[in-house]
C-alpha positions as CSV (number, residue, x, y, z in Angstrom):
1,X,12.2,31.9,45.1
2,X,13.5,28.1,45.3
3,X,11.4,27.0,42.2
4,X,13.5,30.0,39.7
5,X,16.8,28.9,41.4
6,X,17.8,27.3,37.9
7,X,17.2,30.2,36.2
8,X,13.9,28.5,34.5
9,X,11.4,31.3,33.3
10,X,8.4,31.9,34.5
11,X,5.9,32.3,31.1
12,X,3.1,35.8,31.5
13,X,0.5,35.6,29.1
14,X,-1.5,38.9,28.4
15,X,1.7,40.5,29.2
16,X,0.8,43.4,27.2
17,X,-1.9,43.7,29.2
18,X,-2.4,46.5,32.0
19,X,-1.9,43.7,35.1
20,X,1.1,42.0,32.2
21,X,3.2,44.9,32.0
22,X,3.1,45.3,35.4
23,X,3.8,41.8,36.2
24,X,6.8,41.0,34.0
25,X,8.2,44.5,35.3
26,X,7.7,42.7,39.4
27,X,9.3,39.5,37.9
28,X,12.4,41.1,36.4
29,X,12.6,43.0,39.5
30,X,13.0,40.2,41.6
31,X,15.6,38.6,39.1
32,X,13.2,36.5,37.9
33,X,13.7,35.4,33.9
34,X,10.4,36.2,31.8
35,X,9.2,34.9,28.8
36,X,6.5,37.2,28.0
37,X,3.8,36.1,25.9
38,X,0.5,38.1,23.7
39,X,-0.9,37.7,20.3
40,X,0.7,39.9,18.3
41,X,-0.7,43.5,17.0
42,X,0.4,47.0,17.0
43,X,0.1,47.9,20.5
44,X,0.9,44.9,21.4
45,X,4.5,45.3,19.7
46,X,4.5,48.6,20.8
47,X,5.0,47.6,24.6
48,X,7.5,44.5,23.9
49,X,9.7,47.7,22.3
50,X,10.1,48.5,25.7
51,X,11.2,45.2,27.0
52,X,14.4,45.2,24.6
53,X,16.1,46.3,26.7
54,X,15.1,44.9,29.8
55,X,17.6,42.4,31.4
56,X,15.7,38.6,32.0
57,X,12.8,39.4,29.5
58,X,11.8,37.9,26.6
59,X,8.7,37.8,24.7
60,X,7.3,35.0,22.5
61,X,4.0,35.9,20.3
62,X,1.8,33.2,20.4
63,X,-2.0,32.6,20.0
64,X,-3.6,31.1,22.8
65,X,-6.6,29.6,20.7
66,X,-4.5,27.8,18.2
67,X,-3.2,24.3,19.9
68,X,-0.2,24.2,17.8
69,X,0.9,27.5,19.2
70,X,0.2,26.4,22.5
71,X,1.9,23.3,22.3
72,X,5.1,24.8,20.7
73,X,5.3,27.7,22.9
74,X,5.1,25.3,25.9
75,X,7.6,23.2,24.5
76,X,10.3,26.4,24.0
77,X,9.5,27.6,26.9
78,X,9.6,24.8,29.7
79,X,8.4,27.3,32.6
80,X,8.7,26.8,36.1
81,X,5.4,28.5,36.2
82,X,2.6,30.2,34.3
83,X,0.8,33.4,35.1
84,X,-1.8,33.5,32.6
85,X,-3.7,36.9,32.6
86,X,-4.6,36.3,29.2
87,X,-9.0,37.2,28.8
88,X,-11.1,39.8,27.3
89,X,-12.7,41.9,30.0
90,X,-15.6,44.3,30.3
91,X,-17.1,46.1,28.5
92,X,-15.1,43.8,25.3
93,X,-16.4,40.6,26.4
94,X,-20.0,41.5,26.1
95,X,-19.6,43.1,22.8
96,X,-18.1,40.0,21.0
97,X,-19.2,37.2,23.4
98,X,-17.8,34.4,20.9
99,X,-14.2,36.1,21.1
100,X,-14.6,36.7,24.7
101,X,-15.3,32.8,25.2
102,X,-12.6,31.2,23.0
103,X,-9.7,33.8,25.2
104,X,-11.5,33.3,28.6
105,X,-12.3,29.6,28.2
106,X,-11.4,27.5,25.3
107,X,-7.7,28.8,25.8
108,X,-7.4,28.4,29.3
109,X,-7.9,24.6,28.2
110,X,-5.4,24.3,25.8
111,X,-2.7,25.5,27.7
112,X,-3.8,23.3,31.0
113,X,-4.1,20.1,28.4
114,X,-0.6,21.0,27.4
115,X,1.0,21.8,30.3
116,X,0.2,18.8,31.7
117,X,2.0,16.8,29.0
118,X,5.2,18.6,29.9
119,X,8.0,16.2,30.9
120,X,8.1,19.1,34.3
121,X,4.6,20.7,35.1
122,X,4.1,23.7,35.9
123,X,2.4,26.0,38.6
124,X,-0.2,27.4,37.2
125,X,-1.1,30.8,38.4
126,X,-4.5,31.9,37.0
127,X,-5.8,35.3,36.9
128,X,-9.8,35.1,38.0
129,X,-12.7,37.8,39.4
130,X,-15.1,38.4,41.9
131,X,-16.9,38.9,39.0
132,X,-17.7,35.0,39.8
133,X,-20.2,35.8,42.5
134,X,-22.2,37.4,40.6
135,X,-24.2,40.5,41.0
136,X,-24.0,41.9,44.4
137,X,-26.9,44.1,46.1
138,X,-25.8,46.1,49.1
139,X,-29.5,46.1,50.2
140,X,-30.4,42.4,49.9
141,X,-30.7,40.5,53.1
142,X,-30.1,36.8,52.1
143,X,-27.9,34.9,55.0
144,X,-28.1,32.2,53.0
145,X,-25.5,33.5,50.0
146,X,-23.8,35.9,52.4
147,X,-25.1,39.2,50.6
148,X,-26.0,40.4,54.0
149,X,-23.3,43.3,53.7
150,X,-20.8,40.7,54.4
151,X,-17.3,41.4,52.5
152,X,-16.5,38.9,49.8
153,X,-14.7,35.5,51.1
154,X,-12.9,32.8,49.1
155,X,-15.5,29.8,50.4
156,X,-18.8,32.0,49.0
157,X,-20.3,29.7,45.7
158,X,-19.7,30.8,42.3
159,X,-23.2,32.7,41.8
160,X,-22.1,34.3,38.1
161,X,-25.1,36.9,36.5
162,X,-23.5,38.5,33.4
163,X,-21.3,37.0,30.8
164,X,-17.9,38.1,32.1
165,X,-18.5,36.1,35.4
166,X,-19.9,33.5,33.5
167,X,-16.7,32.8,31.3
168,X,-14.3,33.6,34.6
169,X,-16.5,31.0,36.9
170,X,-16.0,27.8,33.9
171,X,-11.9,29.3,33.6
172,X,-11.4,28.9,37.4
173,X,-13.1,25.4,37.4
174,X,-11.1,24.2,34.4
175,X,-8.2,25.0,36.3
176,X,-9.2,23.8,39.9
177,X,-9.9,20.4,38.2
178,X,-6.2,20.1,36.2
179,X,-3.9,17.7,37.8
180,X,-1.5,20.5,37.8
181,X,-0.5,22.4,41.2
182,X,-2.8,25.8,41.0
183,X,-3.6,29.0,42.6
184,X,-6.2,31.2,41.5
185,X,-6.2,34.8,42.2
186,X,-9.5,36.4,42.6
187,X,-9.1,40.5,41.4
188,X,-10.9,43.4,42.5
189,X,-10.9,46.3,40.6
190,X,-7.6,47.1,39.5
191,X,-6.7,50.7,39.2
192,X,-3.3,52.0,37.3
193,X,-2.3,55.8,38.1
194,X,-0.7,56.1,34.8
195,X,-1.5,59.1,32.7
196,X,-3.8,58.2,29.9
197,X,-3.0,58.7,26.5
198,X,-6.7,58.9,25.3
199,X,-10.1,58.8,25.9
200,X,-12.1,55.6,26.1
201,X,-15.2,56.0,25.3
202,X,-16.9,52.8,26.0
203,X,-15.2,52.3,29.0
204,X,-16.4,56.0,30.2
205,X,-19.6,54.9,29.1
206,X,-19.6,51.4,30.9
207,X,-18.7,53.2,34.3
208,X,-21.7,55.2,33.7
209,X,-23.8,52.3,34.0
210,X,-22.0,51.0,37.0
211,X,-24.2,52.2,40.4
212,X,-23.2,55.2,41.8
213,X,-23.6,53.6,45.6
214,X,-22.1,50.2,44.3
215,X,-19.4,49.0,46.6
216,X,-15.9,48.3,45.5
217,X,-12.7,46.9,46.5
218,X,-9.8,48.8,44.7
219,X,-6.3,47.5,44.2
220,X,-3.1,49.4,42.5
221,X,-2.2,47.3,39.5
222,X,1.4,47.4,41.5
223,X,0.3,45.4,44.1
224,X,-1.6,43.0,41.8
225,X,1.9,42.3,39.6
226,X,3.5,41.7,43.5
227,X,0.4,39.2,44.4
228,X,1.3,37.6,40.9
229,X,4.7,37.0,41.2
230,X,4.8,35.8,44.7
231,X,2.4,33.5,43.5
232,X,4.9,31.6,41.6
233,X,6.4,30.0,44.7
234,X,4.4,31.2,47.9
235,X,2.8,27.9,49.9
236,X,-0.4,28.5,48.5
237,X,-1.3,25.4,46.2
238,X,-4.8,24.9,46.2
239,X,-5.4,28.1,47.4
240,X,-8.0,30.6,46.0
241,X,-7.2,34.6,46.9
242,X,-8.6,38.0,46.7
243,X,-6.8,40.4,45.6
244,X,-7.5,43.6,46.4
245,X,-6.1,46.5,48.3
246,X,-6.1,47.4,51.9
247,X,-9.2,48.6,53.6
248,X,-8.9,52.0,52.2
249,X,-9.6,50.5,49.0
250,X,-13.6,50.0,50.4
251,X,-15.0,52.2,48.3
252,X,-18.1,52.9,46.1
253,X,-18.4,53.5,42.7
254,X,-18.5,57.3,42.9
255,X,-15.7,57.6,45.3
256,X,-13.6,56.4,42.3
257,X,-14.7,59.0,39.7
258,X,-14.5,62.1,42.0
259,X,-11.3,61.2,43.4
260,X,-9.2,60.1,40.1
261,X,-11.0,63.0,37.9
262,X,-10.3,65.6,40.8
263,X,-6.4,64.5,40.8
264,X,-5.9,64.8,37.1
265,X,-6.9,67.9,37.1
266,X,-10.4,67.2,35.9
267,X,-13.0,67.4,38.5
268,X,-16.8,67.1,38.4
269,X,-15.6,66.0,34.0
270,X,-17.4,62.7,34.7
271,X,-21.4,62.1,34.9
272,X,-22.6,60.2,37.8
273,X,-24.7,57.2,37.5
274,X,-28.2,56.7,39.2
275,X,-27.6,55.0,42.9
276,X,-29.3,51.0,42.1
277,X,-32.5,50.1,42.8
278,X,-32.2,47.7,46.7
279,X,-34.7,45.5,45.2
280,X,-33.8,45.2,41.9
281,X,-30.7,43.0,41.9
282,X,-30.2,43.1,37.9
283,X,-29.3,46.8,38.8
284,X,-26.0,45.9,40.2
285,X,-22.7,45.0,39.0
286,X,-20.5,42.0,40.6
287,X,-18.3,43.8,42.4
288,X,-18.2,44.1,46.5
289,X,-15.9,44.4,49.4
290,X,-13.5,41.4,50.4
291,X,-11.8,39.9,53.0
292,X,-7.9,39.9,52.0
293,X,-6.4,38.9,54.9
294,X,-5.3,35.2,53.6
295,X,-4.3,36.7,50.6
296,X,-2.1,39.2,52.3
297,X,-0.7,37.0,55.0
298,X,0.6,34.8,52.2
299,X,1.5,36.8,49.6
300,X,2.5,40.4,51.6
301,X,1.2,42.5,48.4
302,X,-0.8,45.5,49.9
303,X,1.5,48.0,49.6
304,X,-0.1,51.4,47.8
305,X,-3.5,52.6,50.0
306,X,-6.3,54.6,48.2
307,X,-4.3,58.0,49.2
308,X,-1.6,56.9,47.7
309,X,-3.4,55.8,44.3
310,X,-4.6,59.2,44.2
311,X,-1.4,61.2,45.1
312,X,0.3,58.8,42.2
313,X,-2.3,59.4,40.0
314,X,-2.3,64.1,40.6
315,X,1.7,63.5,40.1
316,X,1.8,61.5,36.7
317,X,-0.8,63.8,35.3
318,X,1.9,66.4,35.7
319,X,1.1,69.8,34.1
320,X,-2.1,68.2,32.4
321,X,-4.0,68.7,35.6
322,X,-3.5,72.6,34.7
323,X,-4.6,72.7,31.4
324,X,-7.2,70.0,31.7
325,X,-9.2,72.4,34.7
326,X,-10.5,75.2,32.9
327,X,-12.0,73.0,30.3
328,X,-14.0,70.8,32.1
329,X,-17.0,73.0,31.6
330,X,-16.5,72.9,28.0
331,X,-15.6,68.9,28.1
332,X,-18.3,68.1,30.4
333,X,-21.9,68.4,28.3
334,X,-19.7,67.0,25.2
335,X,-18.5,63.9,27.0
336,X,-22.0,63.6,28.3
337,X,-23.5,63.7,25.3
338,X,-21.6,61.5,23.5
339,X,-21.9,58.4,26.3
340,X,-25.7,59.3,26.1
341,X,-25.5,58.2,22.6
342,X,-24.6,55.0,23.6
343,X,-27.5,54.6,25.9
344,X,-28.7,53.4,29.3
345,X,-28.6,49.8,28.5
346,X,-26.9,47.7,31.1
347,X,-25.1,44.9,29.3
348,X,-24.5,42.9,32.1
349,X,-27.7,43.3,33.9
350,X,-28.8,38.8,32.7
351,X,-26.9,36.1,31.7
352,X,-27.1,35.1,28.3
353,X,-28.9,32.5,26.8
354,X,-26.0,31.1,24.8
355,X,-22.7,32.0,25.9
């Protein structure tokens, strides 16, 4: 940890975020002093509550699309390094495309542009998506872009089909062309165990959309905040990395839904979608298996498997998974219903015209 040996904070935007709570809690861990940064809302102030009292962390509200607020939380600030999580992600982002470009884009500019005019720059650890390649069709023989049912590598191009990829793909290149010293960390699907608090409909509905045989690489948001914050001073520079978990993390989208409704207690609760259509490849999502082994190697993060996502997952839902049983064929026709409502439209089937 040479580059915190002064004691000089590393600065987490989004760090009210899923992968931000988790991050700032690695970071403190480690001894590592946190400024931790959002814009500021209920929920938002809701979670820095529970940073009072945490040793080493600070937070600092700040608007990442205003350049004043950039500028002056850079300035107070000083970091030895930046993990900036900070973006609106699916299903959000396609819903308000403008918000989702001023967050994803326009603000990872301003804080590069003003990081660099720092009198000491620093690393910038950026927070991508294999969401970059685009649309990925298990079926689809094509040696040429490596969808041959070849895992995901760091060299493949940039092939973005829906909005969210889009935004990640022009984020990525505005930080691979700063003069500052960059890593960007390419996520898979990041899983928390946590018991939720509430239903989210258009996320339940947005999975529903998802291929049923779509292929997926899992990771345990745990392991993505220990990717993250090895980040800040692992001999990566340069280095683009996929995060995601171990090979038990190879999974398909159904796998996901069957195992994490089966361990809270709610099994069969969730309607499958229809498998895609192998030669239609608008009926995919961007989301595949990966080669991690650079990214581990350098960064040592893997360390929950699929089995142990799911045995977190039955444990936090505590005496929920009880309750929650018997209801499922009550729950069931009235959460299918009300996603049926929202229709079978997949949002990120094209790009759009003006992003």
């Amino acid at each position: 940890m040479a580059r915190h040996e002064n004691s000089v904070p590393v600065l987490v935007t989004g760090a009210c975020g899923l992968v931000g709570r988790a991050t700032v809690a690695r970071l403190a861990e480690l001894g590592v002093p946190v400024v931790a940064t959002d814009i500021r809302t209920p929920s938002t102030e809701r979670v820095a509550r529970g940073w009072r009292d945490r040793p080493g962390v600070r937070v600092e509200w700040c608007d990442l699309t205003s350049s004043g607020e950039v500028e002056g939380l850079l300035t107070l600030v000083a970091p030895s390094a930046v993990v900036h999580l900070a973006a609106i992600i699916p299903p959000l982002c396609y819903a308000q495309p403008a918000l989702a470009r001023r967050v994803n884009v326009d603000a990872t500019r301003l804080l590069l542009e003003h990081a660099e005019a720092l009198p000491r720059s620093p690393r910038i650890v950026h927070a991508s998506s294999v969401a970059v390649y685009g649309a990925r069709n298990p079926h689809r023989v094509d040696l040429a872009t490596g969808t041959d049912g070849a895992v995901l590598t760091a060299d493949l191009p940039m092939r973005p089909t829906d909005l969210y990829g889009l935004l990640k793909a022009e984020a990525e290149q505005i930080v691979r062309e700063s003069a500052l010293e960059w890593v960007v960390l390419r996520l898979g699907g990041v899983m928390s165990t946590e018991r939720q608090s509430g239903v989210d409909l258009d996320m339940l509905h947005f999975g529903t959309l998802l291929p049923s045989d779509g292929r997926i690489q899992t990771v345990d948001v745990r392991d993505v905040a220990h990717a993250f914050a090895a980040a800040t001073t692992a001999q990566v520079t340069g280095e683009i990395l996929l995060i995601g978990g171990d090979d038990t993390h190879r999974l398909h989208q159904r796998d996901i839904s069957r195992d994490l409704t089966a361990a809270a207690g709610l099994p069969g609760l969730m309607p499958l979608s229809p498998p895609g259509d192998p030669d239609d490849d608008t009926t995919w999502f961007a989301t595949d298996w990966m080669d991690t082994t650079r990214a581990q190697e350098a960064l040592g993060f893997q360390h929950h498997s699929w089995a142990d996502v799911v045995a977190d997952t039955r444990r936090n839902a505590g005496p929920m998974r009880l309750v929650g049983r018997p209801l499922v064929p009550v729950l069931r026709p009235v959460l299918g219903r009300r996603i049926a409502q929202r229709g079978r439209t997949r949002p990120f089937a094209t790009m759009p015209a003006q992003a």
